[in-house]
Backbone as a ProteinNet text record, in pm:
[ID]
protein_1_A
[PRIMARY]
XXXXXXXXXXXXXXXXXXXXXXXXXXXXXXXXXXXXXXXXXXXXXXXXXXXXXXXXXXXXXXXXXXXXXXXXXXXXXXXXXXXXXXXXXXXXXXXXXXXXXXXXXXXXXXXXXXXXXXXXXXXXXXXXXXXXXXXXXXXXXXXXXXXXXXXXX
[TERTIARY]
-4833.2	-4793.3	-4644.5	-4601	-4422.6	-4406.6	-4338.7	-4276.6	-4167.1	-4142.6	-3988.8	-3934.6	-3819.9	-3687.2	-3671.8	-3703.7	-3729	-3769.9	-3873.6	-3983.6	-3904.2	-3866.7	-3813.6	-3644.8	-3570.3	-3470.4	-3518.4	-3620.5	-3690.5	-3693.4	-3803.3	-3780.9	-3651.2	-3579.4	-3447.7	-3382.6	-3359.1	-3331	-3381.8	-3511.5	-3570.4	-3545.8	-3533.9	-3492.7	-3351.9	-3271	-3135.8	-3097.7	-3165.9	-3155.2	-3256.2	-3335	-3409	-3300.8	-3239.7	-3132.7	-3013.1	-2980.9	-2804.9	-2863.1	-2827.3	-2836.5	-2748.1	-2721.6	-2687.5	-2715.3	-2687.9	-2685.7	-2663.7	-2681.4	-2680.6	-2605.6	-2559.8	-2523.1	-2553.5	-2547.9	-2607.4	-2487.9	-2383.1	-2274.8	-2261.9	-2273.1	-2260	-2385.1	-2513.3	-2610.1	-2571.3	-2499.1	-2503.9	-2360.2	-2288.4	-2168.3	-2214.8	-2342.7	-2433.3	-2501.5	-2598.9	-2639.4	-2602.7	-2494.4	-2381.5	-2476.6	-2529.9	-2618.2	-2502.7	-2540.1	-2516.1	-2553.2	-2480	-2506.7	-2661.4	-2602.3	-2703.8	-2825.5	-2860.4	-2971.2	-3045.3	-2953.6	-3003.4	-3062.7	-2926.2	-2993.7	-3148.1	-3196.3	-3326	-3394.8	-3396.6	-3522.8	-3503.5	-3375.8	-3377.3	-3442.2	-3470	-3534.2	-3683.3	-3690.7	-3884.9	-3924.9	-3806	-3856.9	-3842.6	-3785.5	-3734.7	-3909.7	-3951.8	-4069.5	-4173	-4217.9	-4304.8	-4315.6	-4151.3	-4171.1	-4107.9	-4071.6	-4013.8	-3866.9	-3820.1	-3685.8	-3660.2	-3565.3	-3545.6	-3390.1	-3285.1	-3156.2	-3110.6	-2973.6	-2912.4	-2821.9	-2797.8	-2691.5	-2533	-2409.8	-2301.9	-2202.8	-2122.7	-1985.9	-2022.4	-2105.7	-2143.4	-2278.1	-2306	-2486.8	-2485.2	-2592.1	-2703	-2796.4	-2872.7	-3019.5	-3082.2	-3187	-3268.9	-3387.6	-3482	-3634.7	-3640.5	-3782.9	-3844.8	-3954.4	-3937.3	-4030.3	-4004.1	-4028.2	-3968	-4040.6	-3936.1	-3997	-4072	-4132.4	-4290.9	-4415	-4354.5	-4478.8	-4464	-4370.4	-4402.9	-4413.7	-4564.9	-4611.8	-4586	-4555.3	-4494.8	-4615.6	-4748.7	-4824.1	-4857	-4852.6	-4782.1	-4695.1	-4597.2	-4438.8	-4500	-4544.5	-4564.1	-4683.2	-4768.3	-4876.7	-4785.5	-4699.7	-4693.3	-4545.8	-4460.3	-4358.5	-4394.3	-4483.6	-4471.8	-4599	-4585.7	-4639	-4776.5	-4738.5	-4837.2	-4877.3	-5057.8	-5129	-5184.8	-5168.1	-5261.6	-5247.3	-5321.9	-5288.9	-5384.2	-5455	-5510.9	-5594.8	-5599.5	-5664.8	-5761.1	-5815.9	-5980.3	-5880.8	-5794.9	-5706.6	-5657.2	-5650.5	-5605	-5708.5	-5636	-5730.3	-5714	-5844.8	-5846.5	-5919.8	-5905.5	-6007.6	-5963.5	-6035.7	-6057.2	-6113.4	-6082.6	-6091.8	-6211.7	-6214.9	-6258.7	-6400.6	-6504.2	-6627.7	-6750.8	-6631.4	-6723.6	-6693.2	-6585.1	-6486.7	-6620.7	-6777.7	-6863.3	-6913.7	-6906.5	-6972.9	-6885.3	-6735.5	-6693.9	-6664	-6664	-6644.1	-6518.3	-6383.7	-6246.7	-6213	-6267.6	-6264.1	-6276.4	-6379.3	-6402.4	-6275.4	-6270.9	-6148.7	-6057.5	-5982.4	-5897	-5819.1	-5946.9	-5980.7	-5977.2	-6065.7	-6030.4	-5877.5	-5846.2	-5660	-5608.4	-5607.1	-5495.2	-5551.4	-5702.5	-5668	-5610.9	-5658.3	-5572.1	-5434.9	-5398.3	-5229.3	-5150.4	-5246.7	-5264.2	-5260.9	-5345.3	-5415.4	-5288.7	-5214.9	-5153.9	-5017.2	-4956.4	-4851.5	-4866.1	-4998.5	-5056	-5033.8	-5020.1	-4969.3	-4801	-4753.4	-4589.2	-4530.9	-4466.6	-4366.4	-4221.2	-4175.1	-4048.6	-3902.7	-3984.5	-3945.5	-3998.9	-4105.8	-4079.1	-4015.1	-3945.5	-3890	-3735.3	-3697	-3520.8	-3548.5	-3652.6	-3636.3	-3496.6	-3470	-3338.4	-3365.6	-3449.2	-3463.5	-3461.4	-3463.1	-3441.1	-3283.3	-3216.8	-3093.7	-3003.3	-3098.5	-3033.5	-2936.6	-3008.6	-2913.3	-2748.3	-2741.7	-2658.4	-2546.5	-2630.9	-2563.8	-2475.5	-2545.3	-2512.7	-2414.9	-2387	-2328.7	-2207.6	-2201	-2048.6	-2034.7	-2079.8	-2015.1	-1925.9	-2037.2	-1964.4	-1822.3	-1802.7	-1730.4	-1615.3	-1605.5	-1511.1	-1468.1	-1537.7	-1497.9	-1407.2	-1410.1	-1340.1	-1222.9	-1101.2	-1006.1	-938.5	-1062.7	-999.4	-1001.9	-1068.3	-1056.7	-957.9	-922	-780.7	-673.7	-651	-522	-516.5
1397.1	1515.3	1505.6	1648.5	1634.3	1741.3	1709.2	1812.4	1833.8	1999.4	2063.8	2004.9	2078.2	2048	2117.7	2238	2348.5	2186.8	2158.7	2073.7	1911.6	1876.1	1749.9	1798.2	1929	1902.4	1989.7	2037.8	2106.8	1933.2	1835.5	1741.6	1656	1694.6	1604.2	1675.8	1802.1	1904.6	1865.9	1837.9	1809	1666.9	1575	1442.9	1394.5	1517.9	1509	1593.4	1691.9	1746.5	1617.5	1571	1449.5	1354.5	1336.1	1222.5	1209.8	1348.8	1400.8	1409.4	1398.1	1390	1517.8	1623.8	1792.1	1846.2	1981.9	2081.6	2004	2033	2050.5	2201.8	2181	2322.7	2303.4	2386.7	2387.2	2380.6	2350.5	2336.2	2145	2138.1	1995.4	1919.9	1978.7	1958.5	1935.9	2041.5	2060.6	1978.6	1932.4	1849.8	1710.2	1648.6	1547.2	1553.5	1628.7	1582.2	1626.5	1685.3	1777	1859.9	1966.3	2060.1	2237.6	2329.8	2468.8	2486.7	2533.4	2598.4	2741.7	2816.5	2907.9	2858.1	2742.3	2666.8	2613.5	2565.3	2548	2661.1	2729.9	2881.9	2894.2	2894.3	2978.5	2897.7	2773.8	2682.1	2675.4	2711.8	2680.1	2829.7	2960	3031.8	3007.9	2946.1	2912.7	2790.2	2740.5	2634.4	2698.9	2797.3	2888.1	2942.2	3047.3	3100.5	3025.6	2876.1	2855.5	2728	2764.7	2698	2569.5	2486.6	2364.9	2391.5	2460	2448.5	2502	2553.5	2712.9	2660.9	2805.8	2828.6	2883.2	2834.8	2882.8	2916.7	3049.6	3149.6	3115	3153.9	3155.3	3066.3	3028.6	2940.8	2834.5	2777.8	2617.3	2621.8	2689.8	2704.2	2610.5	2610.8	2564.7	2591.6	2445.1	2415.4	2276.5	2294.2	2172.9	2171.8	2057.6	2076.3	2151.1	2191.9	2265.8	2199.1	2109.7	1992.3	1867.2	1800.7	1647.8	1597.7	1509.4	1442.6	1367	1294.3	1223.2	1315.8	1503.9	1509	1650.6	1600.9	1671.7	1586.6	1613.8	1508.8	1526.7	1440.8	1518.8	1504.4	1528.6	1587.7	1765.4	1792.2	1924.5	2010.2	1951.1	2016.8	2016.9	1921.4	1943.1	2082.3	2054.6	2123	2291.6	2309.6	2459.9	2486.3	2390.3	2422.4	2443.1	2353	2338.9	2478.7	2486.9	2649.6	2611.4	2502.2	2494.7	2366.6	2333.5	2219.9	2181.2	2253.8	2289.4	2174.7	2024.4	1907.5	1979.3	2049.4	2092.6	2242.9	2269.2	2456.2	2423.8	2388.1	2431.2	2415.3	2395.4	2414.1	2523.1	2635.7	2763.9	2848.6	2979.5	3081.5	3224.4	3219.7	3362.5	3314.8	3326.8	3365.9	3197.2	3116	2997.4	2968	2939	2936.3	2811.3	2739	2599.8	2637.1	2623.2	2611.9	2516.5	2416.1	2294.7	2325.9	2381	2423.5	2354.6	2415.6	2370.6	2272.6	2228.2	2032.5	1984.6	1997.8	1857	1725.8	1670.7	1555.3	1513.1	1562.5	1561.1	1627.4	1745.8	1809.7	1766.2	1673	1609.5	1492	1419.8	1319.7	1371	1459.8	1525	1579.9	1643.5	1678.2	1584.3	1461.7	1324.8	1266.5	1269.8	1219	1304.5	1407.3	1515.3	1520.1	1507.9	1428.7	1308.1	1223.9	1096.5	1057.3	1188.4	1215.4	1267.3	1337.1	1375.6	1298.8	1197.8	1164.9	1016	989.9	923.1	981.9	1125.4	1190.2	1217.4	1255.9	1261.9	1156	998.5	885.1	874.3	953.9	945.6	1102.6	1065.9	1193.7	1164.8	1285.2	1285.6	1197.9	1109.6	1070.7	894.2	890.5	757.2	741.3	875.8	820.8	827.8	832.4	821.7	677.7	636	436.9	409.9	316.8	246.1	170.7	141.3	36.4	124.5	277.6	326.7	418	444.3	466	568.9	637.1	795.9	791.2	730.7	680.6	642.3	535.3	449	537.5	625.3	717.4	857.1	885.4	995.5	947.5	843.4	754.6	720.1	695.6	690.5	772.8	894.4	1029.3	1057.5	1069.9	1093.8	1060.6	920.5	832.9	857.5	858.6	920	1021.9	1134.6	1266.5	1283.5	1178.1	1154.2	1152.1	1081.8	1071.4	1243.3	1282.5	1433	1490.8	1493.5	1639	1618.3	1457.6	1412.6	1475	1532.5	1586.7	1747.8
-704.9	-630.1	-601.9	-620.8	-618	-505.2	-405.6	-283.7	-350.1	-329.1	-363.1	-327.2	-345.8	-282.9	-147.2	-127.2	-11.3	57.4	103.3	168.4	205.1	86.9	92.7	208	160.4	298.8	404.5	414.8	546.2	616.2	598.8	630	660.3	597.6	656.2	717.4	742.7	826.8	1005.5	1016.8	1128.8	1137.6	1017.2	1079.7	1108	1085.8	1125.3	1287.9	1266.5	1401.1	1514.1	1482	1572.8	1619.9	1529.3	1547.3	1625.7	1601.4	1653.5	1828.9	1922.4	2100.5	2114.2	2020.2	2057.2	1933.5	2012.4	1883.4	1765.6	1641.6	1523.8	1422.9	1382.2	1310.7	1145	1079.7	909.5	862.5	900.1	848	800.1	938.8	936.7	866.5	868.7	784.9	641.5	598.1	421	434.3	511.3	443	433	537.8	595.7	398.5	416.9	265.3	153.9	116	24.9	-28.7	25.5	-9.5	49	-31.1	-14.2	137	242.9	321.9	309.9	242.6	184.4	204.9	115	77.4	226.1	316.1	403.6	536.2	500.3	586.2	547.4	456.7	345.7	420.3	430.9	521.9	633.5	699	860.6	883.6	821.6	808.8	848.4	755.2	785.8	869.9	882.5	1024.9	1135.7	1143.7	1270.8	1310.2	1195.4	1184	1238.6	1198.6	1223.5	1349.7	1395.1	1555.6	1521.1	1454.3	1425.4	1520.4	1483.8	1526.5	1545.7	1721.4	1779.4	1737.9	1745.6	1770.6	1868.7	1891.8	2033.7	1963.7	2010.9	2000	2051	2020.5	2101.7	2021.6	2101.1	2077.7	2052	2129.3	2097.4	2089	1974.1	1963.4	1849	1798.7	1702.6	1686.5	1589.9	1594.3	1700.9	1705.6	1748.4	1733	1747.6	1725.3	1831.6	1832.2	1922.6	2018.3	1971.4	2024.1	2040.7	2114.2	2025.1	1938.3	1887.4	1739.9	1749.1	1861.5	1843	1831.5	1853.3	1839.4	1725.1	1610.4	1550.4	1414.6	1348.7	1259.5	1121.5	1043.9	922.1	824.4	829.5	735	778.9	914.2	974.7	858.9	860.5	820.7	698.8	602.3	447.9	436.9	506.9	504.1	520.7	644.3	676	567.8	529.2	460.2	252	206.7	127.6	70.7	-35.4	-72.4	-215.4	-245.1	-342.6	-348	-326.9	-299.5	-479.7	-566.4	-692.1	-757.1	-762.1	-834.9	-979.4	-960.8	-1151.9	-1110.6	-1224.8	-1241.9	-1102.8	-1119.1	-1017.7	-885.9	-881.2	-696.6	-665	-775.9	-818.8	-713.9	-696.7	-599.9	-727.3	-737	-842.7	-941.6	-1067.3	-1165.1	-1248.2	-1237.2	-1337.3	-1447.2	-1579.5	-1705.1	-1731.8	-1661.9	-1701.4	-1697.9	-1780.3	-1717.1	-1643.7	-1636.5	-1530.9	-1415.9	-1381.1	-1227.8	-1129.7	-1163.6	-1001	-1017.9	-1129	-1145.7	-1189.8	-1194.6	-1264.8	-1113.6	-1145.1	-1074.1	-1055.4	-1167.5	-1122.1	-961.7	-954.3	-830.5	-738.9	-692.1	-623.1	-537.5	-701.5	-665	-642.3	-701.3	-678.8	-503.1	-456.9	-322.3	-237.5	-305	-186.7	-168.8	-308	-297.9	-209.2	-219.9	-125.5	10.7	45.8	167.8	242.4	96.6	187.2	187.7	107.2	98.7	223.4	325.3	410.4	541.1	539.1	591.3	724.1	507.1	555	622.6	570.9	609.8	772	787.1	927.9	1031.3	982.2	1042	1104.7	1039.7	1078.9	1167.9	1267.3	1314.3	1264.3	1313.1	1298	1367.3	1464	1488.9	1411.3	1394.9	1273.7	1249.2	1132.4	999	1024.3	1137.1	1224.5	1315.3	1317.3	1403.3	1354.5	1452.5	1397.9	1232.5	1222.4	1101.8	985.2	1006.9	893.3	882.6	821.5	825.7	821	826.7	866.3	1033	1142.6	1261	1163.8	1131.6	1099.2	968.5	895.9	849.3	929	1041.3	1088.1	1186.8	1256.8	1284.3	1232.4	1124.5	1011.7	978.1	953.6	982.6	1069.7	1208.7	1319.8	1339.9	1304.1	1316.4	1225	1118.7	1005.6	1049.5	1052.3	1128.9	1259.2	1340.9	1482.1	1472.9	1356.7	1339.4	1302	1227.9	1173	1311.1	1358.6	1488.3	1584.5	1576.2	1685.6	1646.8	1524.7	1434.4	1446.3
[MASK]
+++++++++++++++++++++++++++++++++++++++++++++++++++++++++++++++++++++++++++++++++++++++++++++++++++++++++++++++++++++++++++++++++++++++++++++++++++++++++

């Protein structure tokens, strides 16, 4: 199973706003992972929608979670961000070609993997995957830090 790209920086979107102790802006996002602004608008879009992450309006607005990050779980986020579960035809909604589709036994397995794909995504928040031991802190951090000299000028 492959998560977009949409999905994969929806996720780092929320594990960057988890991280930062203020606002966030999509500016500093897409220079953070050298991604299109645009690109990021399009998903801070649908994280907006489905409650992940409110915005504050104004001069010194942004983004932020909407929650905190222990309690937002990232088999959640895959589940409401990502758009297509279909590991083979019979995962399809509409008219299926195959004619074992109600006895084959792939189905089955199939169905069990993507729960326990689940199951385990269901084990981690958003705040897991920002612990110190993983390095997005320590990245956003030497940012910060690099950046400090520019804004003194």
């Amino acid at each position: 199973m492959k998560l977009t790209s949409h999905t994969n920086y929806a996720i780092r979107m929320l594990m960057f706003c988890a991280s930062k102790q203020e606002l966030a802006t999509v500016s500093e996002i897409a220079r953070f992972y050298d991604l299109p602004e645009k690109f990021l608008f399009k998903i801070l879009g649908g994280l907006t929608t489905l409650d992940l992450v409110e915005t504050v309006r104004g001069r010194n607005g942004g983004i932020r979670l909407s929650r905190p990050a222990d309690q937002i779980r990232l088999g959640e986020v895959v589940r409401r961000v990502e758009e297509n579960f279909e590991m083979a035809e019979c995962f399809k909604q509409g008219e299926i070609s195959c004619p074992l589709v109600a006895t084959c036994g792939m189905n089955g397995a199939l169905s069990r993997a993507l729960q326990a794909f689940f199951d385990v995504l269901d084990e981690y928040t958003i705040a897991d995957l920002i612990r110190k031991e993983h390095n997005i802190n320590v990245l956003l951090e030497l940012n910060l830090a690099m950046q400090e000299p520019l804004l003194r000028h």
